[in-house]
Residue frames relative to the residue before (quaternion, step in Angstrom):
aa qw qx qy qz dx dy dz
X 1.0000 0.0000 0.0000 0.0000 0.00 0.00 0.00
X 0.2429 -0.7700 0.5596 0.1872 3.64 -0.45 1.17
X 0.4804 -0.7578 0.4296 0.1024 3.42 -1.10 0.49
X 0.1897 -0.9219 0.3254 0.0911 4.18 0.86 0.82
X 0.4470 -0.7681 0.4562 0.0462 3.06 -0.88 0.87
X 0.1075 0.8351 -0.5347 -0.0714 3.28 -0.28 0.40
X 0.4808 0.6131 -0.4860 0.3960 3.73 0.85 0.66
X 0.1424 -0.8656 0.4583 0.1431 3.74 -0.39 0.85
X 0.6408 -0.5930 -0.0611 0.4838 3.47 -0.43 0.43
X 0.6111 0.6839 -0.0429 0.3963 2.82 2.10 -0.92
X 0.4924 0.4720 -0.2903 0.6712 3.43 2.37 -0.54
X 0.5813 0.4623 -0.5628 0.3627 4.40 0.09 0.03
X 0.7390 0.4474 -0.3970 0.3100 3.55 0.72 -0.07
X 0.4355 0.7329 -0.3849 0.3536 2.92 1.93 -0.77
X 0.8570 0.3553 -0.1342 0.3483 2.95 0.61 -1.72
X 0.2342 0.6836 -0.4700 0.5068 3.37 1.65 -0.06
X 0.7258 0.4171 -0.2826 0.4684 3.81 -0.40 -1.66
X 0.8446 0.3329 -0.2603 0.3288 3.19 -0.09 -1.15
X 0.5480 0.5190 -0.4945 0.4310 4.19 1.20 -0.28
X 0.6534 0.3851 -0.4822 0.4385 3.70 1.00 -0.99
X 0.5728 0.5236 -0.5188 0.3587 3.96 -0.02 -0.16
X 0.6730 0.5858 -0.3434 0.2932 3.22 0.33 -1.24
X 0.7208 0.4213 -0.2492 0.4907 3.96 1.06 -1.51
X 0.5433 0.3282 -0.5633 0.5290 3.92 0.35 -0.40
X 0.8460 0.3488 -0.3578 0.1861 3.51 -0.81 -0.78
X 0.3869 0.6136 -0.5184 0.4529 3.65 1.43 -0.36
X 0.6397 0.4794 -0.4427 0.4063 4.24 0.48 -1.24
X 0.7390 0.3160 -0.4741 0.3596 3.81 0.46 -0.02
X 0.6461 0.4387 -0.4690 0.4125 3.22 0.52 -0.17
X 0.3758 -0.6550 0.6431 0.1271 3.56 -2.13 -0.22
X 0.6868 0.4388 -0.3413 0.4682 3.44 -1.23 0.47
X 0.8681 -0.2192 0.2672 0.3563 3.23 -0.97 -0.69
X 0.5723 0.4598 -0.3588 0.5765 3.43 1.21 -0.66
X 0.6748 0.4754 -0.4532 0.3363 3.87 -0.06 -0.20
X 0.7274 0.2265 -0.4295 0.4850 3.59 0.76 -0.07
X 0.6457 0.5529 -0.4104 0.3300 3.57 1.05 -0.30
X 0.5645 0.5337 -0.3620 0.5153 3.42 1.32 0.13
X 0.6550 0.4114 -0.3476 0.5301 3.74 1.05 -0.59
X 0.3625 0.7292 -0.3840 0.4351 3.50 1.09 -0.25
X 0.6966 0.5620 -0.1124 0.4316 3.11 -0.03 -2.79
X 0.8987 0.2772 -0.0990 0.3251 3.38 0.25 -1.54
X 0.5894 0.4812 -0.3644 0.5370 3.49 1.25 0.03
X 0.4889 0.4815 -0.4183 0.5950 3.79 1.46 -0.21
X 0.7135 0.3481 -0.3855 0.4702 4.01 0.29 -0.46
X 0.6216 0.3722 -0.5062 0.4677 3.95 0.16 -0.70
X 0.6359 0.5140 -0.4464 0.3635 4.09 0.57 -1.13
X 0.4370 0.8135 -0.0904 0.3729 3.36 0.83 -0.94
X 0.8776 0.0473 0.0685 0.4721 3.02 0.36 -1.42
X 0.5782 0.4521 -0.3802 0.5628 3.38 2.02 0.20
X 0.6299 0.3692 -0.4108 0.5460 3.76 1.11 0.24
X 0.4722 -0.7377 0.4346 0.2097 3.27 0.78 0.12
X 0.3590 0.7566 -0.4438 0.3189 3.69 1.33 0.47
């Protein structure tokens, strides 16, 4: 069973850019969005350094 990518070469930066936004700005907020945003964004940088 082969295993697919879906990161192209030109989306790993996208999502790069967008995981480091995602964790500074979760610290201003509160409630629930602050871990679901460190979450969001530590799934995109992982993501986009394994290249899955």
């Amino acid at each position: 069973m082969a295993i697919g990518k879906n990161v192209a070469k030109g989306e790993r930066p996208v999502r790069m850019i967008v995981g480091v936004m995602l964790i500074p700005l979760a610290f201003f907020l509160t409630g629930l969005w602050k871990p679901l945003l460190i979450l969001v964004g530590v799934s995109l940088i992982l993501t986009a350094l394994v290249g899955y």
